[in-house]
N, C-alpha and C positions, 0 to 999 in steps of 0.2 A: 203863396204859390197858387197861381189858379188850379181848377177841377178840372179834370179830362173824363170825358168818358171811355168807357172800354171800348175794344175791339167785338161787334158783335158777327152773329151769323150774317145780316143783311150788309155789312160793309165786307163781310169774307168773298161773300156773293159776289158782289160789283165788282173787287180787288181782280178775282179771279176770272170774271168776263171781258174786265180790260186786258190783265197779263197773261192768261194763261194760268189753270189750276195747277203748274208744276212749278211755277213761278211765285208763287205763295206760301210761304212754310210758316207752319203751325207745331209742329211736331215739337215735343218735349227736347228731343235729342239738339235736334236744327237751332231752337230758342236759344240753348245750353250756349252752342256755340259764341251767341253776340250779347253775352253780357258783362264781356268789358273787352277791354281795348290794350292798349300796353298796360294797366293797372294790373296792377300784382295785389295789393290789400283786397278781400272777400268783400270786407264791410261795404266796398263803393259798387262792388255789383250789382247790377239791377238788368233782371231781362225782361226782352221785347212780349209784346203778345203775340206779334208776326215781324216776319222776314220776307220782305218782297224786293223783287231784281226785274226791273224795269229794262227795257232793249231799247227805248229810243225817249226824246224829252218831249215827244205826243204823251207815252206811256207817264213819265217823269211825273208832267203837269197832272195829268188825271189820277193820278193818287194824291197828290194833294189838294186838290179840287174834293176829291172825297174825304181828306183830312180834317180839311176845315167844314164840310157837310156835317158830317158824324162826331167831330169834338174831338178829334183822337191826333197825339204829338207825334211829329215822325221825327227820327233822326239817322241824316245824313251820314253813311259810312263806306269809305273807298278803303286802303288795306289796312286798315284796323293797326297803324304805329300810332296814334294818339300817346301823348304820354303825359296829359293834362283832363283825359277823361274825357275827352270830346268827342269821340264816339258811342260813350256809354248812353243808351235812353234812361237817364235819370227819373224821366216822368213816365215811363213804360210808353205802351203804343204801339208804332210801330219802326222797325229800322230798315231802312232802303238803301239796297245795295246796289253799288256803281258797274260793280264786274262785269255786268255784258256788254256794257258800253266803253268799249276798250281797242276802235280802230284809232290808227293814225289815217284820217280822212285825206289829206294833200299833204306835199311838200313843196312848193318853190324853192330851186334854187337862185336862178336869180335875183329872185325880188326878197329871200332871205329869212322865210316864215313856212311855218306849220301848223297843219289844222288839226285838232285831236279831240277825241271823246273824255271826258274825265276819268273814264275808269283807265285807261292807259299808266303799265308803270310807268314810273319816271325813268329808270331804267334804260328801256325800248326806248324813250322818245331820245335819249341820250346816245343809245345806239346806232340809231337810223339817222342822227344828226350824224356823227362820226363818221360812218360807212360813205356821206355823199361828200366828206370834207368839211363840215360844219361842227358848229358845238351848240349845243343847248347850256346855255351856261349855271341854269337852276341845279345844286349839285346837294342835296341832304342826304345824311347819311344813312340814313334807311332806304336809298333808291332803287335798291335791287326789290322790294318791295310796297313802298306808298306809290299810292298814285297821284296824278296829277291832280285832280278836284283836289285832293287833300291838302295841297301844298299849294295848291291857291287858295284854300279855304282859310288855311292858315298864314298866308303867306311866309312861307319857309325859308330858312337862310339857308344854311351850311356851310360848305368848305370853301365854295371859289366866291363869296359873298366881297371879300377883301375888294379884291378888281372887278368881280361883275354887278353886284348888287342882292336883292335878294329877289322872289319870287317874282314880286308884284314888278324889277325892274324887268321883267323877261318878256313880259305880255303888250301885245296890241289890244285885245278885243276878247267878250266875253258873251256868250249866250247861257242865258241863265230863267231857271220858273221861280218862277216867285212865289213869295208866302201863297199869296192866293188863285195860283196856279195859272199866269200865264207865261208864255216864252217870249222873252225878250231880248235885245241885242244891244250890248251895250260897249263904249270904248269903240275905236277905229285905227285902221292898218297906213296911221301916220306918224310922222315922227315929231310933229307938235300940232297940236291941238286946243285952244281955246276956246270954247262953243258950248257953256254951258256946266253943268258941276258935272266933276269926273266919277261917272257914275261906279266902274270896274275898278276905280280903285279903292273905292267905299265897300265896294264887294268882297274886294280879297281880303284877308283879314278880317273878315265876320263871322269864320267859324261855322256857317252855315245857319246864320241867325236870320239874315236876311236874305237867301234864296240861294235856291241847291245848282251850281255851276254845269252845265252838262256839255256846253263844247268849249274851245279858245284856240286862240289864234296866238300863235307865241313868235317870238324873236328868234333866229338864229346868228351868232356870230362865226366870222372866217376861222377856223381851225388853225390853233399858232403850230407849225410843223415841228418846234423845237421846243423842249420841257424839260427841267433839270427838280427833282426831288430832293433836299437838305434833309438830313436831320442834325441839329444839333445838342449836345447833351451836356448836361447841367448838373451839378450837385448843389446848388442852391436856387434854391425859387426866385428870392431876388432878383437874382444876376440873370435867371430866363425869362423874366420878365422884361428886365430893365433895356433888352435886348431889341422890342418891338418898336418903340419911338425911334430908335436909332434906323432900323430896315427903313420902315416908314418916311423918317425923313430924308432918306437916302436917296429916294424917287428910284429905286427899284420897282416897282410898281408888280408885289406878287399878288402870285394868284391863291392862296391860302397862307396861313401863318395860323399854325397849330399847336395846343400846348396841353400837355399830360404829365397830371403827378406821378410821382412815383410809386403809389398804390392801386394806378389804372397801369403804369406801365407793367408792374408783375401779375397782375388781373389779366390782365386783355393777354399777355405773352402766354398766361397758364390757360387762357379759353382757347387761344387757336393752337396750344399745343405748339410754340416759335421756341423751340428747348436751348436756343441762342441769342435769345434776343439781347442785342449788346445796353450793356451795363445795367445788367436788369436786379442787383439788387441796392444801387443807391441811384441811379439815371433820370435825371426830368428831361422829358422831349419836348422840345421845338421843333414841328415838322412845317418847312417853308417852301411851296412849289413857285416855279417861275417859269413863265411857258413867256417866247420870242416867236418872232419872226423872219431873224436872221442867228444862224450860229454863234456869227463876232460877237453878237449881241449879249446872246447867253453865257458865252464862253466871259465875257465881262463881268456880269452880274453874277455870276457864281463868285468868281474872285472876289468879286465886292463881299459876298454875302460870306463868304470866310473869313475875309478879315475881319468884319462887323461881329459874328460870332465869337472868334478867338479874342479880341481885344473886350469883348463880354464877360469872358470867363469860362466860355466854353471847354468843359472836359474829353471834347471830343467831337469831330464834326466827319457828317460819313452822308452815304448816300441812302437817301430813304428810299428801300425797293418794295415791293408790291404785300412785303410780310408787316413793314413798317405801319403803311394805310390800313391793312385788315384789324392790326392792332388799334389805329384810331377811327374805323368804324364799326369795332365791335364793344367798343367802352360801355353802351350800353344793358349789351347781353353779359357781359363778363361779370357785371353786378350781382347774378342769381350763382356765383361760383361762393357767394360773402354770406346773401343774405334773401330768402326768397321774397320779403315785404321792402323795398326803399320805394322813396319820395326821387326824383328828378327833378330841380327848379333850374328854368335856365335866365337868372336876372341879365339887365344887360344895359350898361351904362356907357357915357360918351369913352371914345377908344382911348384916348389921353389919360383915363382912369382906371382903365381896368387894372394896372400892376397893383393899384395900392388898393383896389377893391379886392382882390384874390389876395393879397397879404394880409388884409383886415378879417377874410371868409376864415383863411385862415390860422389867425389868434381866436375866432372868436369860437371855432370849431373845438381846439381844446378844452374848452370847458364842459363840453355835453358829452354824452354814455354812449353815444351811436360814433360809429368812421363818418368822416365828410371825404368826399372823395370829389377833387378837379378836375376837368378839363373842359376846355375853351378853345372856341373863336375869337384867339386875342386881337387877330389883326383889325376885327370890328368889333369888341367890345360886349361879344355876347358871353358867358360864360355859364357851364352845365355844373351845379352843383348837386351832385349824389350822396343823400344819407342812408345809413342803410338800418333797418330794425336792428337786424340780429335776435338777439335772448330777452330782448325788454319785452314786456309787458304790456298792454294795448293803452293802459293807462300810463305807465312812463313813457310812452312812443308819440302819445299825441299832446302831453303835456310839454316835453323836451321839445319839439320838434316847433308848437307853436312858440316855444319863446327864443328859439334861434332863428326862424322867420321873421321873428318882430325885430330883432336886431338888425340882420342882415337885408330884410325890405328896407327898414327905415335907414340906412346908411345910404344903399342903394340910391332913394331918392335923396337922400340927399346930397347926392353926388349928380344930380340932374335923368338919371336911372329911371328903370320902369322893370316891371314883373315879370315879363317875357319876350325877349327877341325874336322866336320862331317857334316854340312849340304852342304860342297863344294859351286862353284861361281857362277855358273848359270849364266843367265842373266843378274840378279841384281847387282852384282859386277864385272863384266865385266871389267869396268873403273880402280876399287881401284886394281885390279888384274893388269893390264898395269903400274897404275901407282908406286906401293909398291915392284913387282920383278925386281929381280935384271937383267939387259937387257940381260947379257950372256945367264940367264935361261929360262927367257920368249921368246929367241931367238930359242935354243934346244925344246922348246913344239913348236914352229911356227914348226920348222923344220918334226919335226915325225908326226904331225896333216897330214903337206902337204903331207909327204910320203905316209903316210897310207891312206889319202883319199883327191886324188888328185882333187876333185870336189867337197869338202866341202859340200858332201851329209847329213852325220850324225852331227846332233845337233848342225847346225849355231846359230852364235850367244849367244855363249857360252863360259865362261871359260875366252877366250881372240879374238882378230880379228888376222882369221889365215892369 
């Protein structure tokens, strides 16, 4: 790992004449704050030596421009859900925060795009699509909180991933500073494009390795007027599994297909306090949304998706109302009701695999001392697997844990798989990432890392050792 210098008085100085001295925080308390991210383990903590919040990508660039003067790592943090360590500064430095830069710049309706700052929830840009008849169809389940850089940074999946795609399908265009601090404009507000390598899409999904995002120009689609919520309930995993190929080839064409064991289902029902949630002590949910554009339509596809259900094996098929959703976007807070140290891996293989990769997670989970705990985005193949400490020991915890990753990675690929769908590698995979790519390719990311920033200024420690 290269050497960084510290953060001295004379870059405090400069910091503070570009931002503003109230824009620079030093303070023990302030630091405290940014040294980790979703990570729950102490051990991966590590804090900043400053905290600075930039208001425009003027400001942006000229901290890194003084980044790379002074020798000092920054890392990139909009609202701190990381759940792979990627926003932790592993290599200390400094951590730049996105938060003042959080308009929504324009909106076209007609022409069907949005212009936003990266610090913008995703949220709000969700909202203000809605409010004018549109949809932003980038849907992760921490939206009420990440923001948008972050979910470009990452390129995020989530829920409506099935029919809309994931993050990177959302965008036109991207303005971004680069390692060595200038602002650039990359991508354009067309619907195909051939002219050169695609620069925004090598962006998204860098984690902030290669340049810190600060505006984009996203897609909007028509707002389908009609939406119908399933849930279907299961008392064998098999059988809610074997359920998704069938939807799929139905040509239903949903907009999520959701799936929850049944130790997330009484988790998540005991965190939001749902003191009814149905069949909550044997229940696996299949929650499948389907949004039309004509009623007949819907009123169709429901029917289909009943019958597809019941002749599955379904124990039960009902309407998933707005308690249903909170219970599958709160699966990850409901984890600290178990256990206050677990691991999140989200592996994620071709869709045609995941049943028999979630049945393999799970034989192979019986064997070790921690809960494995499911759920998934079965309709694309990504799946959250959650282990949880509990009473082990830090030496049981990391012995066990690497030799269920080494299992469950190498099946993974070998099922045509990789290590992460949406929450990318961060810190925390670092290692499996070195060791699971293939050398040619991990050799091409060494290569354009160094290019683009030949003093491994932005977000050491990350991803892979440039």
């Amino acid at each position: 790992m290269k050497e960084y210098a510290s953060v001295n008085k004379e870059m405090l100085a400069e910091l503070e004449a570009v931002l503003g001295a109230e824009y620079v925080l030093t303070a023990a308390d302030k630091l405290e704050q940014y040294k980790t991210d979703e990570e729950t383990d102490p051990r991966m903590f590590h804090l900043p030596e400053a905290v600075v919040l930039p208001g425009s990508s003027e400001e942006v660039a000229a901290v890194v421009k003084l980044c790379n003067k002074y020798n000092v790592p920054v890392t990139v943090r909009g609202g701190g859900t990381s759940l792979a360590d990627g926003a932790i500064p592993v290599c200390g430095g400094i951590v730049l925060l996105m938060e003042r830069m959080n308009r929504i710049l324009e909106m076209d309706t007609t022409a069907m795009y949005m212009v936003v700052e990266a610090g913008v929830r995703t949220i709000d840009i969700q909202k203000r699509a809605n409010e004018a008849g549109f949809l932003y169809a980038g849907d992760p389940c921490s939206a009420e909180s990440c923001q948008i850089g972050g979910n470009l940074a990452t390129n995020a999946g989530g829920n409506k991933a099935v029919r809309y795609g994931v993050t990177r399908n959302q965008v036109y265009s991207l303005e971004v500073v680069t390692p060595t601090g200038e602002i650039v404009e990359v991508g354009a507000r067309l619907k195909k494009c051939s002219t050169g390598y695609c620069m925004e899409q090598l962006i998204m999904g860098s984690e902030g390795t290669l340049g810190i995002i600060t505006k984009a120009t996203l897609k909007l689609q028509p707002l389908p007027p009609y939406r119908f919520d399933l849930l279907a309930v299961f008392d064998d995993p098999v059988k809610a599994l074997d359920v998704v190929p069938k939807i799929m080839q139905a040509g239903l064409n949903p907009t999520s297909i959701e799936y929850m064991d049944n130790s997330y289902v009484r988790s998540t029902a005991d965190y939001i306090e749902f003191k009814g949630a149905p069949h909550y002590e044997d229940g696996i949910y299949v929650i499948i949304t389907v949004e039309t554009f004509t009623e007949d339509e819907l009123d169709l596809k429901m029917e289909k998706l009943d019958e597809l259900c019941e002749a599955a094996g379904a124990i039960d098929v009902l309407e998933a109302d707005d308690r249903i959703w909170s219970m599958r976007r709160n699966c990850q807070e409901s984890v600290r009701l178990i256990s206050l140290v677990s691991l999140t891996d989200d592996v994620v293989v071709p869709v045609d695999k995941i049943a028999e990769t979630i049945k393999y997670i799970m034989q192979v989970g019986e064997k070790y001392p921690f809960p494995v705990k499911i759920n998934a985005h079965i309709g694309d193949g990504n799946l959250h697997i959650v282990l949880c400490k509990c009473d082990l020991t830090d030496e049981e915890w990391e012995k066990n844990v690497a030799a269920f990753h080494n299992e469950v990675y190498s099946y993974a690929y070998s099922q045509g798989g990789r290590l992460a769908g949406e929450h990318g590698i961060g810190a925390k995979k670092l290692a499996y990432m070195e060791a699971y790519t293939p050398a040619g390719e991990l050799e091409l990311m060494r290569k354009i890392k160094l290019a683009w920033d030949p003093q491994l200024i932005l977000n050491p420690g990350k991803i892979f050792n440039a």
